[in-house]
NULUM-403461 format. One record per residue (C-alpha): residue number from 1; residue in three letters; x, y negated, z. Coordinates in nm, 2 decimals, padded with zeros to 4 digits. Example, Ala and Ser with C-alpha at 12.3 -4.5 7.8 and 13.67 -1.06 7.14 Angstrom:
<palums>
<palum resi="1" resn="Ala" X="01.23" Y="00.45" Z="00.78"/>
<palum resi="2" resn="Ser" X="01.37" Y="00.11" Z="00.71"/>
</palums>
This chain:
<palums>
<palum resi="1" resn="Unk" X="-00.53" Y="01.05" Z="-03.05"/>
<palum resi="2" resn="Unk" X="-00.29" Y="00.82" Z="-02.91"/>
<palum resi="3" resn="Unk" X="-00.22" Y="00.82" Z="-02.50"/>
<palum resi="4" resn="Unk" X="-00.10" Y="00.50" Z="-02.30"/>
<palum resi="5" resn="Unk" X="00.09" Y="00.49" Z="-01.99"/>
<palum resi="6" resn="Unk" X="00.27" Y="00.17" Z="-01.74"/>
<palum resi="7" resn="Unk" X="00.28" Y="00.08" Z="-01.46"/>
<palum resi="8" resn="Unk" X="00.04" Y="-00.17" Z="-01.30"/>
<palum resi="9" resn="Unk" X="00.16" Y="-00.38" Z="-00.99"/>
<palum resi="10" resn="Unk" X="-00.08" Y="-00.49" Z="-00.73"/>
<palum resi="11" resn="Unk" X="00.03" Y="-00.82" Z="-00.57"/>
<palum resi="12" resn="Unk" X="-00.07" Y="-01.04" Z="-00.31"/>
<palum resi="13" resn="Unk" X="-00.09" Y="-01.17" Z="00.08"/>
<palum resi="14" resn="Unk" X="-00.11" Y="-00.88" Z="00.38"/>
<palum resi="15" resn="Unk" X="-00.49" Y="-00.79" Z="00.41"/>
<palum resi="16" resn="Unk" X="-00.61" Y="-00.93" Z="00.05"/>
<palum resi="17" resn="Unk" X="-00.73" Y="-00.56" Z="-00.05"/>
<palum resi="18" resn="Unk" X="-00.44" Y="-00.43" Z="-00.24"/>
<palum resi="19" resn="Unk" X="-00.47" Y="-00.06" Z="-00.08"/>
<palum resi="20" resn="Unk" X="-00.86" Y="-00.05" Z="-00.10"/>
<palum resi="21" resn="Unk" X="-00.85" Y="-00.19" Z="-00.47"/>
<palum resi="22" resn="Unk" X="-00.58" Y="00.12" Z="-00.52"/>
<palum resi="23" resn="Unk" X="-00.76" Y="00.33" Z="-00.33"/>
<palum resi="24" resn="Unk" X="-01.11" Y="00.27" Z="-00.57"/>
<palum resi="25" resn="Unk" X="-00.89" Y="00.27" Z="-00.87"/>
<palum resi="26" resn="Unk" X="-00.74" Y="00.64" Z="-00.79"/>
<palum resi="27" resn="Unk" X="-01.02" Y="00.81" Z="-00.64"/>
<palum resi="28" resn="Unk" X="-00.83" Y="00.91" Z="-00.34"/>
<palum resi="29" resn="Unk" X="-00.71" Y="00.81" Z="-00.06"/>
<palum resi="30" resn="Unk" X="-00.31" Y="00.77" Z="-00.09"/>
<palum resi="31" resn="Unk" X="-00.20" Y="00.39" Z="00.02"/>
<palum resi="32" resn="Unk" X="-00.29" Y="00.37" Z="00.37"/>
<palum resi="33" resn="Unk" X="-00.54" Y="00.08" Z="00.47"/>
<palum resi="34" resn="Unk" X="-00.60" Y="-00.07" Z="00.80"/>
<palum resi="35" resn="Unk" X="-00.72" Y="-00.40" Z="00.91"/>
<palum resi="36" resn="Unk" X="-00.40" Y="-00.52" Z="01.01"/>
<palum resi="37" resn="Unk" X="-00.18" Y="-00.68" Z="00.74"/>
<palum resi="38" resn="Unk" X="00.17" Y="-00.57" Z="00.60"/>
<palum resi="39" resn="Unk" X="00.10" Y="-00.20" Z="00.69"/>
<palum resi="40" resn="Unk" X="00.21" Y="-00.09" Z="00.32"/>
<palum resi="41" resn="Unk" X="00.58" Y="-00.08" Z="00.33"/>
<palum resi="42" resn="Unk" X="00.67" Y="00.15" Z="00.06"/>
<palum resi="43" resn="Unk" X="00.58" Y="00.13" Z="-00.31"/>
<palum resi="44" resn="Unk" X="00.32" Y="00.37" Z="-00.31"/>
<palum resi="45" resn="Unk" X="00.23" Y="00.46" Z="-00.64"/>
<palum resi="46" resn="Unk" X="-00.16" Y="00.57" Z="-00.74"/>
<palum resi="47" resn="Unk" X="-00.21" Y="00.73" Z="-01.06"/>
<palum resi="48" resn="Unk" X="-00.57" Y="00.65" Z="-01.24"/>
<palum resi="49" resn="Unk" X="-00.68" Y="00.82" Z="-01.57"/>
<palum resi="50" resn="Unk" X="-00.92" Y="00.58" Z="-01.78"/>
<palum resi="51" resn="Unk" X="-00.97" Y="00.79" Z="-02.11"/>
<palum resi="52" resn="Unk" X="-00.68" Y="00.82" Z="-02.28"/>
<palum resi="53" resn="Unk" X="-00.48" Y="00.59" Z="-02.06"/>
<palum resi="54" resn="Unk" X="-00.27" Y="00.68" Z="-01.77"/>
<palum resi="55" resn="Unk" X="-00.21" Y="00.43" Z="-01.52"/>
<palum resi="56" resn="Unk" X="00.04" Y="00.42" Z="-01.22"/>
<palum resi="57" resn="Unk" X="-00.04" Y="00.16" Z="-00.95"/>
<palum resi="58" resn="Unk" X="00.21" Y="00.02" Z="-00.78"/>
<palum resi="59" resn="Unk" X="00.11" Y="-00.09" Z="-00.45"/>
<palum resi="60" resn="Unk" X="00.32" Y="-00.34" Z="-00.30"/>
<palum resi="61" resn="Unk" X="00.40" Y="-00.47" Z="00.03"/>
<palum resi="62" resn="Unk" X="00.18" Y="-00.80" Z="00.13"/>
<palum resi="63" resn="Unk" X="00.40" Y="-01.10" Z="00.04"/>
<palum resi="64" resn="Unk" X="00.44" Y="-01.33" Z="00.28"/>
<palum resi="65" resn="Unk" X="00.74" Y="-01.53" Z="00.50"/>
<palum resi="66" resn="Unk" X="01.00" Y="-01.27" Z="00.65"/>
<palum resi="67" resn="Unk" X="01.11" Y="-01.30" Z="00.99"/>
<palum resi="68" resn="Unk" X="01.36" Y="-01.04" Z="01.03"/>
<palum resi="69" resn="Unk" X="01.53" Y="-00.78" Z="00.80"/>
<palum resi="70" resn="Unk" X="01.20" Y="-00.48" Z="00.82"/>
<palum resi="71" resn="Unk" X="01.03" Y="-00.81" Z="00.62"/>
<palum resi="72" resn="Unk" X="01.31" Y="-00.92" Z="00.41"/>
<palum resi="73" resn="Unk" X="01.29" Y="-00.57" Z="00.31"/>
<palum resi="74" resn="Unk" X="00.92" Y="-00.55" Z="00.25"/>
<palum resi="75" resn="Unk" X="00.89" Y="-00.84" Z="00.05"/>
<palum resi="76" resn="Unk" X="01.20" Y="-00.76" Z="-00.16"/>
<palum resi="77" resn="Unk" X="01.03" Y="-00.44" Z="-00.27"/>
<palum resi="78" resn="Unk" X="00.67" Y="-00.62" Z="-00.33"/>
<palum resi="79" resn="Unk" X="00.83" Y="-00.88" Z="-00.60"/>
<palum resi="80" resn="Unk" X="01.09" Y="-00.60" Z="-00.70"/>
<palum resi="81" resn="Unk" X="00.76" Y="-00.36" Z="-00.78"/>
<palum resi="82" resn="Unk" X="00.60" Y="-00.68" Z="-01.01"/>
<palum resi="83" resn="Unk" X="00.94" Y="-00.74" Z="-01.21"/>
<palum resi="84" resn="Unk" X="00.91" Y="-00.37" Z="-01.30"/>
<palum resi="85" resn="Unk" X="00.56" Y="-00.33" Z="-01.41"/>
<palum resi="86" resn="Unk" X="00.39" Y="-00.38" Z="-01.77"/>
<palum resi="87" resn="Unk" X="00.09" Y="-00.55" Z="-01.60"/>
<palum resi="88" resn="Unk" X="00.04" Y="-00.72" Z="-01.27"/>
<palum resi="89" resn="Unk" X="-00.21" Y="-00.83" Z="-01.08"/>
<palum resi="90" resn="Unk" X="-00.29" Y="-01.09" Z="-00.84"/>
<palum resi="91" resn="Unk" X="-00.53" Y="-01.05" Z="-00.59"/>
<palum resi="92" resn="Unk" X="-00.67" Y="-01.32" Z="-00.38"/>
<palum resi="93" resn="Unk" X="-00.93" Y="-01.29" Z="-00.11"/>
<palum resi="94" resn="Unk" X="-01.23" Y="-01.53" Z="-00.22"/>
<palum resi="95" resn="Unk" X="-01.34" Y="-01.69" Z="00.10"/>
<palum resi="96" resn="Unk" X="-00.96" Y="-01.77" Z="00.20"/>
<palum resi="97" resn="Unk" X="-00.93" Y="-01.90" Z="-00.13"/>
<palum resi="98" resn="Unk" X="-00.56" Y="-02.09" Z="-00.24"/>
<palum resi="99" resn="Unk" X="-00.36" Y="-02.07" Z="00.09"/>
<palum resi="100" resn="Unk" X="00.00" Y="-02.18" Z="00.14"/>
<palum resi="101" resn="Unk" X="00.10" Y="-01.77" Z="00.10"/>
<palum resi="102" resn="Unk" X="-00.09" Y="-01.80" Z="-00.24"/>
<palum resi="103" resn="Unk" X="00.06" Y="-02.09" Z="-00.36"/>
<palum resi="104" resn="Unk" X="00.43" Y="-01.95" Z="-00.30"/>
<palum resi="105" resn="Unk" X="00.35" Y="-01.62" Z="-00.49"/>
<palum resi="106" resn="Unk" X="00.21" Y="-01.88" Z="-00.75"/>
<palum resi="107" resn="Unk" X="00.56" Y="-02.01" Z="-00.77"/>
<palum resi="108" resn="Unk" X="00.75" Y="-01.70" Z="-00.74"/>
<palum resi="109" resn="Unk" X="00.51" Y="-01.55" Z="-01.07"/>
<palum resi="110" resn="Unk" X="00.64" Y="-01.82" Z="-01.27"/>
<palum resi="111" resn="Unk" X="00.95" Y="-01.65" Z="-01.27"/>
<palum resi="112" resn="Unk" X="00.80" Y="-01.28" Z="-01.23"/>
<palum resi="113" resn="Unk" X="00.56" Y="-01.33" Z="-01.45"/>
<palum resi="114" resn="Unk" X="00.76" Y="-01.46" Z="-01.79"/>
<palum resi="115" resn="Unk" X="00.75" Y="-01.16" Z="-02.06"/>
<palum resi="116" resn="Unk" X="00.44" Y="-00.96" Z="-01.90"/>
<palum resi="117" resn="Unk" X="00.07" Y="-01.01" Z="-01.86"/>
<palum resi="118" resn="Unk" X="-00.06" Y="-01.13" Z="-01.55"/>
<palum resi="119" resn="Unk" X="-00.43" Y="-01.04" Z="-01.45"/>
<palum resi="120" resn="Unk" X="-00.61" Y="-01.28" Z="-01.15"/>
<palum resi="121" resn="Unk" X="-00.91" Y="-01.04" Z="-00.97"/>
<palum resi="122" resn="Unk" X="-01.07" Y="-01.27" Z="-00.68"/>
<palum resi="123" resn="Unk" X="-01.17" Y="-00.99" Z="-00.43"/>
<palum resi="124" resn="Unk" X="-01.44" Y="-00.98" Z="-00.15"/>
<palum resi="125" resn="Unk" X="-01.68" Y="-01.17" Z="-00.37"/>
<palum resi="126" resn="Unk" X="-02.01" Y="-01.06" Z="-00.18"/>
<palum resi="127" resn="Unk" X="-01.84" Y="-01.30" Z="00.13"/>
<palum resi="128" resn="Unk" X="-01.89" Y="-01.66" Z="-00.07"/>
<palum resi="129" resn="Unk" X="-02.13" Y="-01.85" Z="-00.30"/>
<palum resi="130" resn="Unk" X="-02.12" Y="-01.80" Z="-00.66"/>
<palum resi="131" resn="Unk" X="-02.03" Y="-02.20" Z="-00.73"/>
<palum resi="132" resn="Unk" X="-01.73" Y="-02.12" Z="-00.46"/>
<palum resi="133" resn="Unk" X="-01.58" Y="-01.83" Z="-00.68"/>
<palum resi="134" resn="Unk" X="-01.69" Y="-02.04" Z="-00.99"/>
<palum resi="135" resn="Unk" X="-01.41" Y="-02.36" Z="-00.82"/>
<palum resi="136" resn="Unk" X="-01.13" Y="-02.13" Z="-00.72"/>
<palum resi="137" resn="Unk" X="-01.16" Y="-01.93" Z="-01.00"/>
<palum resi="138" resn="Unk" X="-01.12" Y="-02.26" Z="-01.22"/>
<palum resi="139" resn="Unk" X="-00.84" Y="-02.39" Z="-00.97"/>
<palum resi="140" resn="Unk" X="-00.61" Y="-02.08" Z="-01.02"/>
<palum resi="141" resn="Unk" X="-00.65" Y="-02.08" Z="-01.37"/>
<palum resi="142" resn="Unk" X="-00.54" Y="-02.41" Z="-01.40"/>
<palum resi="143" resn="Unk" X="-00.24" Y="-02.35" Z="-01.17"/>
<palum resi="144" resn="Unk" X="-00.09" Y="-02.05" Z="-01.34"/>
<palum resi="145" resn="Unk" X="-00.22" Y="-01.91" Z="-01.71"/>
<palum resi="146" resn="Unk" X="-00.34" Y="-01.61" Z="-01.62"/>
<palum resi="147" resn="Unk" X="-00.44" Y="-01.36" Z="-01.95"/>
<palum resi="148" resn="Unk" X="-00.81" Y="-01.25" Z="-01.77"/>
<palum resi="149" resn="Unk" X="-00.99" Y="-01.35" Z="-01.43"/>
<palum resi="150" resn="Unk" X="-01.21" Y="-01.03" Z="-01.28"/>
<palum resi="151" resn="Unk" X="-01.43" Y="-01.07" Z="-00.99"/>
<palum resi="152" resn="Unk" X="-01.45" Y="-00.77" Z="-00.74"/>
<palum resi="153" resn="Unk" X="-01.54" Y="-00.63" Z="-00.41"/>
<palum resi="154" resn="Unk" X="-01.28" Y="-00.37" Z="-00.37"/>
<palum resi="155" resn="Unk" X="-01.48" Y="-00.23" Z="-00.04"/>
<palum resi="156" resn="Unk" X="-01.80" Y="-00.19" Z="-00.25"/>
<palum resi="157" resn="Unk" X="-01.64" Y="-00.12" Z="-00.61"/>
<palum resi="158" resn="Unk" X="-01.84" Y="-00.41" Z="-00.76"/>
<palum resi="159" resn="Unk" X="-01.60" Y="-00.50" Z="-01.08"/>
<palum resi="160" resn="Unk" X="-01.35" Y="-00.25" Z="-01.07"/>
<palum resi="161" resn="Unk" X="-01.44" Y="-00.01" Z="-01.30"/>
<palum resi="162" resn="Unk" X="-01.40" Y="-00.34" Z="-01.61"/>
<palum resi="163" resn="Unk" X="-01.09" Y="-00.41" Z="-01.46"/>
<palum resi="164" resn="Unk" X="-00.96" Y="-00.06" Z="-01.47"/>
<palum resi="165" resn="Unk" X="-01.10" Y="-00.02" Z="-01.84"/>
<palum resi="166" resn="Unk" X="-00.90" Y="-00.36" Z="-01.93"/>
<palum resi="167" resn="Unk" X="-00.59" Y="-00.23" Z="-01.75"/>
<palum resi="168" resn="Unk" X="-00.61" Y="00.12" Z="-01.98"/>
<palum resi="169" resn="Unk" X="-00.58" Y="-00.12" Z="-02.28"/>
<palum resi="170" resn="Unk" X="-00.30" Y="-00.35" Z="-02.16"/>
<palum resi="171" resn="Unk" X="-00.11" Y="-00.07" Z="-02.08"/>
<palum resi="172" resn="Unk" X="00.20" Y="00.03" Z="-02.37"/>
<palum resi="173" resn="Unk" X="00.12" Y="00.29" Z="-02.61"/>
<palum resi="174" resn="Unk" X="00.30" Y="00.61" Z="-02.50"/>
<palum resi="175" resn="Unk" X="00.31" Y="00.95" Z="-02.34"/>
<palum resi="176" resn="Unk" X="00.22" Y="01.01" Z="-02.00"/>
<palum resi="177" resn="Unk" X="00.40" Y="00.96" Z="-01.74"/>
<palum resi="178" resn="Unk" X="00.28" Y="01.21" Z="-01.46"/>
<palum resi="179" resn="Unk" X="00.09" Y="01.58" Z="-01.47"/>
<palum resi="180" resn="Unk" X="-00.30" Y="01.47" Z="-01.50"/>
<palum resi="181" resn="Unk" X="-00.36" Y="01.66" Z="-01.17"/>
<palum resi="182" resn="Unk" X="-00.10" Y="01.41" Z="-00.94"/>
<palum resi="183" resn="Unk" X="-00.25" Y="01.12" Z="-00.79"/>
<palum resi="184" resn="Unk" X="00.05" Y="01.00" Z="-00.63"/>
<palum resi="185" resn="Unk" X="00.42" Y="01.00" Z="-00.67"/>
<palum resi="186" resn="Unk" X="00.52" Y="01.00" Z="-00.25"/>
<palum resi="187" resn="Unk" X="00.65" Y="01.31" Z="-00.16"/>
<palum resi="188" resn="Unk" X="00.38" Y="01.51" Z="00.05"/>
<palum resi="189" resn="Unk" X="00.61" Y="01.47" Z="00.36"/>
<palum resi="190" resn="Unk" X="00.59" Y="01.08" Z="00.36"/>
<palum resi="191" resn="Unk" X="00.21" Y="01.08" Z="00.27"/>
<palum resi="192" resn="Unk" X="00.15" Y="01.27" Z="00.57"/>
<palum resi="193" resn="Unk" X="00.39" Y="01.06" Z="00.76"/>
<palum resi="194" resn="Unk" X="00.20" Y="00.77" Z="00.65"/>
<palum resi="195" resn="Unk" X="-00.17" Y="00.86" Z="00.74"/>
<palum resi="196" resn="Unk" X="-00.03" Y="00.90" Z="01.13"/>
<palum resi="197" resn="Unk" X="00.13" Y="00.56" Z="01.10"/>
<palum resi="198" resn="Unk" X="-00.24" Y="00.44" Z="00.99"/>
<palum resi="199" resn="Unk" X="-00.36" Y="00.60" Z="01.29"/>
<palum resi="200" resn="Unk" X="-00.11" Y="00.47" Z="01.55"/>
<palum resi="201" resn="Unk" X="-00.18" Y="00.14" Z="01.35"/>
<palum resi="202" resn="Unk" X="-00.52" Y="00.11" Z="01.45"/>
<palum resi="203" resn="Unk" X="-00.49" Y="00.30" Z="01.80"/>
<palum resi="204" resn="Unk" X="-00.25" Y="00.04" Z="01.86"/>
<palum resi="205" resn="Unk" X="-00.27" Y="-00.37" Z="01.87"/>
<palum resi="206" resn="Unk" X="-00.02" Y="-00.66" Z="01.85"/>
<palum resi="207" resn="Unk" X="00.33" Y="-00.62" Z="01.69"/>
<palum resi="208" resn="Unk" X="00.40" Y="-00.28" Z="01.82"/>
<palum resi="209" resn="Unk" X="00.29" Y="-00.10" Z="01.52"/>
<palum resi="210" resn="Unk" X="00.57" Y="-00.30" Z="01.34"/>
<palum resi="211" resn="Unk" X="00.84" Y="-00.16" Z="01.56"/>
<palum resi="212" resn="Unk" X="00.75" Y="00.21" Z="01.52"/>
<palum resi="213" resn="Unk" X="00.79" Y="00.42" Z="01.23"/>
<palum resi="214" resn="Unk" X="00.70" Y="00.74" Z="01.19"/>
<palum resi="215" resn="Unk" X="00.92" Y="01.08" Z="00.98"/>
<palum resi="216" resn="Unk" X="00.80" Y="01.42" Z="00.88"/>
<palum resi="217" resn="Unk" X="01.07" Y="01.61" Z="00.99"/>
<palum resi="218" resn="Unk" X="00.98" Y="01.95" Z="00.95"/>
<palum resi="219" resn="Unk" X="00.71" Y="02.11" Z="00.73"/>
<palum resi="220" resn="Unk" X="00.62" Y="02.51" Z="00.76"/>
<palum resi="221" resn="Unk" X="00.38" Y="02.67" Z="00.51"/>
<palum resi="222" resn="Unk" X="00.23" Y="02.90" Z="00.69"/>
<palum resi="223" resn="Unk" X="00.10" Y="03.33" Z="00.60"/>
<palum resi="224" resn="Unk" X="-00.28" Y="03.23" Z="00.64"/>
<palum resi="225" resn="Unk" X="-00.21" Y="02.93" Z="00.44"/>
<palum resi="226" resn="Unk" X="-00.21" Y="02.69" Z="00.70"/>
<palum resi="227" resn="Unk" X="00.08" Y="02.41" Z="00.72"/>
<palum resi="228" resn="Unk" X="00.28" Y="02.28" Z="01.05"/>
<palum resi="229" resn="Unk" X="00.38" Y="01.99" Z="01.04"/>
<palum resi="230" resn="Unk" X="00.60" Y="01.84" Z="01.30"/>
<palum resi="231" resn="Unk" X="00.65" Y="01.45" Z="01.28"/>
<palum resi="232" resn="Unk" X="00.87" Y="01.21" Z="01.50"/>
<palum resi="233" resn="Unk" X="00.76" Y="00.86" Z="01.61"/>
<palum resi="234" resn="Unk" X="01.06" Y="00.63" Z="01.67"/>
<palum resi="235" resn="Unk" X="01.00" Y="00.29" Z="01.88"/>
<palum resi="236" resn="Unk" X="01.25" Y="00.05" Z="02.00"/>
<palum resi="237" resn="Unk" X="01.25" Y="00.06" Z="02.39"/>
<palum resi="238" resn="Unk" X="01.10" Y="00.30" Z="02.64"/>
<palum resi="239" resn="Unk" X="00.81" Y="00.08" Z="02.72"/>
<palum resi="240" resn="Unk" X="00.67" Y="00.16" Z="02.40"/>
<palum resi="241" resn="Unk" X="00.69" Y="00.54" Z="02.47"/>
<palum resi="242" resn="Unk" X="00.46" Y="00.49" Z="02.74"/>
<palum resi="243" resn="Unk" X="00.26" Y="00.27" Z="02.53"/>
<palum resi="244" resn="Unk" X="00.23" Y="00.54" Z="02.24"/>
<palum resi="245" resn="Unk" X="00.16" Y="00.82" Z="02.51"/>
<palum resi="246" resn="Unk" X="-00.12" Y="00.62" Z="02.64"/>
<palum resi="247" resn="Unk" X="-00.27" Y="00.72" Z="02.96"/>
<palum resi="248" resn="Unk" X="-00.21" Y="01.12" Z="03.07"/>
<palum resi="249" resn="Unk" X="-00.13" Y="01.12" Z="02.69"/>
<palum resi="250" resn="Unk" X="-00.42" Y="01.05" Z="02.56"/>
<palum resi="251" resn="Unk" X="-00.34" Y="00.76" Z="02.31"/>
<palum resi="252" resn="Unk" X="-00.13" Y="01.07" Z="02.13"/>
<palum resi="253" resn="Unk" X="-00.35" Y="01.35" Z="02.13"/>
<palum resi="254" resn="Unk" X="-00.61" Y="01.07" Z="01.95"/>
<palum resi="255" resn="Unk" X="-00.37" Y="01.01" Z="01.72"/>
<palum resi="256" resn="Unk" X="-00.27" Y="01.33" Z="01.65"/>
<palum resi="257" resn="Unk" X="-00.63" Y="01.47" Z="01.62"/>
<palum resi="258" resn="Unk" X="-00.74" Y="01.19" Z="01.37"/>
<palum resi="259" resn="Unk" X="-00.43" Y="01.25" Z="01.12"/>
<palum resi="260" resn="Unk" X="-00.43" Y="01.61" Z="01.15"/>
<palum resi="261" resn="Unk" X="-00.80" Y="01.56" Z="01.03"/>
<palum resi="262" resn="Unk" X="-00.69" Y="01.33" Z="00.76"/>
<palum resi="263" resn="Unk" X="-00.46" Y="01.57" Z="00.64"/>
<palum resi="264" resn="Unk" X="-00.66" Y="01.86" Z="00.64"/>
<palum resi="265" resn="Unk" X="-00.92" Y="01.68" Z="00.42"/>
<palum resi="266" resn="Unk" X="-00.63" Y="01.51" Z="00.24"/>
<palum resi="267" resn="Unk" X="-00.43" Y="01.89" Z="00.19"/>
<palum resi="268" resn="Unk" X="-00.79" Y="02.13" Z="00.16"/>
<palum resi="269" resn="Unk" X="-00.65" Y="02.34" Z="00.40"/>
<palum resi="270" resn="Unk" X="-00.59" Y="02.43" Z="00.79"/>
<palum resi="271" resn="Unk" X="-00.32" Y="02.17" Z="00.92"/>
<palum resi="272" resn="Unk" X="-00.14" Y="02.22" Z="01.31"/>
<palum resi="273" resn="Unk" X="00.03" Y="01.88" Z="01.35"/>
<palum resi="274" resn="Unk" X="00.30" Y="01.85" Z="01.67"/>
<palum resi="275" resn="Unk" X="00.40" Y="01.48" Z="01.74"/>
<palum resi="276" resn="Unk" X="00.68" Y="01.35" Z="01.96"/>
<palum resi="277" resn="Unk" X="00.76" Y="01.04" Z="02.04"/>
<palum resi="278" resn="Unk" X="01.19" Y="00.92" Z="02.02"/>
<palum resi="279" resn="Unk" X="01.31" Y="00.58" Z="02.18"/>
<palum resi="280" resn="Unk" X="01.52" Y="00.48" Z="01.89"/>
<palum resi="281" resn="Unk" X="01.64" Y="00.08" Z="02.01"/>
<palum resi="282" resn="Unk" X="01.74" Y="00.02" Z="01.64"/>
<palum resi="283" resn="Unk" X="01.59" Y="00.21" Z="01.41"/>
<palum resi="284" resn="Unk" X="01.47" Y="-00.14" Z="01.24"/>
<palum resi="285" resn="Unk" X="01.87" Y="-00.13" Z="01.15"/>
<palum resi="286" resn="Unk" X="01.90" Y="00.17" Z="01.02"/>
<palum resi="287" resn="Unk" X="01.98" Y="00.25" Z="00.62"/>
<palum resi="288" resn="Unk" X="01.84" Y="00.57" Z="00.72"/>
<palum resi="289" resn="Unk" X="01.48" Y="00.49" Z="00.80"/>
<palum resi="290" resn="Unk" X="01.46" Y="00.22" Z="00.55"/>
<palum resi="291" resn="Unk" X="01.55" Y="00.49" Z="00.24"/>
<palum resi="292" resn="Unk" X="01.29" Y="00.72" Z="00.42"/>
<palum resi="293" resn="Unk" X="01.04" Y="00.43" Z="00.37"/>
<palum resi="294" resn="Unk" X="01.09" Y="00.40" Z="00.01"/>
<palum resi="295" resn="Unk" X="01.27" Y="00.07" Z="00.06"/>
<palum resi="296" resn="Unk" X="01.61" Y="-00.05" Z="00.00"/>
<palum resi="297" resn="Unk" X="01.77" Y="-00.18" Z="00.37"/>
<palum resi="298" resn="Unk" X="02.07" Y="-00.41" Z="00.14"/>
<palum resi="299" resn="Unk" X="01.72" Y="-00.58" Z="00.08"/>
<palum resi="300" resn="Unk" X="01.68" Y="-00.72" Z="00.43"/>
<palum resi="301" resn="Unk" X="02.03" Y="-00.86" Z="00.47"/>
<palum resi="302" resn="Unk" X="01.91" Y="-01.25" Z="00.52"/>
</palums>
């Protein structure tokens, strides 16, 4: 019996699905998804077995035009993550159909995309017509020669078991590449970090979520099996702190309640989570935070 193992990148614009489509594809809930776009920053890697095929997902940042080097960054890392996979995958939401963000990633795959198969999956297909999907199918195709066209809803799973079962046979021929059992490659300590930046994400509006950044610093296994975890939030300028807080601290103590939850689902087990909040003015220039993010910071420089 012969196994199969790549990698398998996910690209596309901030909010087309990539995180729910990794999520589906894995079974679990590793890449963190919120309604607001470019909240993936690091290459989050999901691992789905499909019979004898191993497949590691990796989940890219949203591409779209950087403004300042935390984009540069994020958008080096999403076309970095396509030139290294076996198989990538272009995801476009249906009803927004070819916008000017899917037309540049059109242009960068012509370079990407030489030597490796590129898959198109039209997502969200239960939000347009069948004649609609039927036309932009057809006008992607015709703009870039995509190997196979799948049609999925991501939220509902509609379509993504055939395009999981296609990716097990595109993938090389070869041993695996990860212990059956792991479903992601993140250390634990940046997963966890991640679910309270989801949570401070959707707690929070406007661009404040995309000055923040939150680090596991400490992590205590417990006697009784419990974990404490102690986590730092960095923001930019003091007004933020208050902002983060909230109201007699109630913003935080939300926060913290929903991502300890998270976790203890996420762990099986007992989790005390302690969060403090650190005015950091430029963390968003710091190597430091950048590596902690799974990202290179030479990859912002303009």
């Amino acid at each position: 019996m012969s196994t199969r193992a790549g990698f398998v990148a996910l690209i596309g614009e901030p909010n087309a699905g990539k995180s729910t489509l990794l999520n589906r594809m894995v079974g679990a809930k590793v890449s963190i998804v919120t309604h607001k776009v470019q909240t993936t920053r690091a290459r989050i890697r999901g691992v789905a077995m499909e019979g004898d095929a191993q497949i590691v997902f990796v989940d890219t940042p949203g591409l779209f035009q950087p403004r300042r080097r935390l984009d540069r960054a994020m958008v080096a890392a999403a076309w970095g993550g396509a030139a290294d996979a076996d198989v990538v995958v272009l995801l476009v939401e249906a009803q927004r159909g070819v916008t000017e963000g899917v037309e540049r990633i059109l242009e960068g795959l012509a370079d990407i995309g030489k030597g490796r198969k590129v898959a198109l999956a039209i997502n969200k297909i239960d939000r347009v017509q069948a004649e609609v999907l039927l036309g932009l199918s057809k006008d992607l195709n015709d703009r870039y020669p995509f190997v196979d066209t799948f049609m999925i809803s991501a939220e509902r799973g509609h379509g993504v078991d055939a395009l999981r079962q296609w990716l097990a046979t595109e993938v090389p021929e070869g041993p695996w590449l990860y212990p059956e059992d792991q479903i992601a490659d993140l250390p634990i300590r940046m997963i966890a970090a991640e679910m309270t930046r989801e949570k401070l994400t959707l707690r929070l509006h406007q661009e404040l979520p995309y000055q923040l950044t939150v680090e596991t610093e400490s992590w205590e296994e417990r006697k009784d099996g419990s974990a404490k975890i102690d986590q730092l939030i960095y923001v930019v300028r003091d007004g933020h702190k208050g902002i983060v807080l909230g109201n007699k601290g109630e913003t935080i103590k939300a926060v913290s309640k929903a991502a300890r939850e998270e976790l203890e689902e996420f762990l099986g087990r007992r989790v005390h989570l302690f969060l403090q909040v650190k005015v950091r003015p430029n963390w968003l220039d710091e190597a430091e935070r950048y590596s902690e993010m799974g990202l290179e910071f030479k990859d912002g420089n303009s």
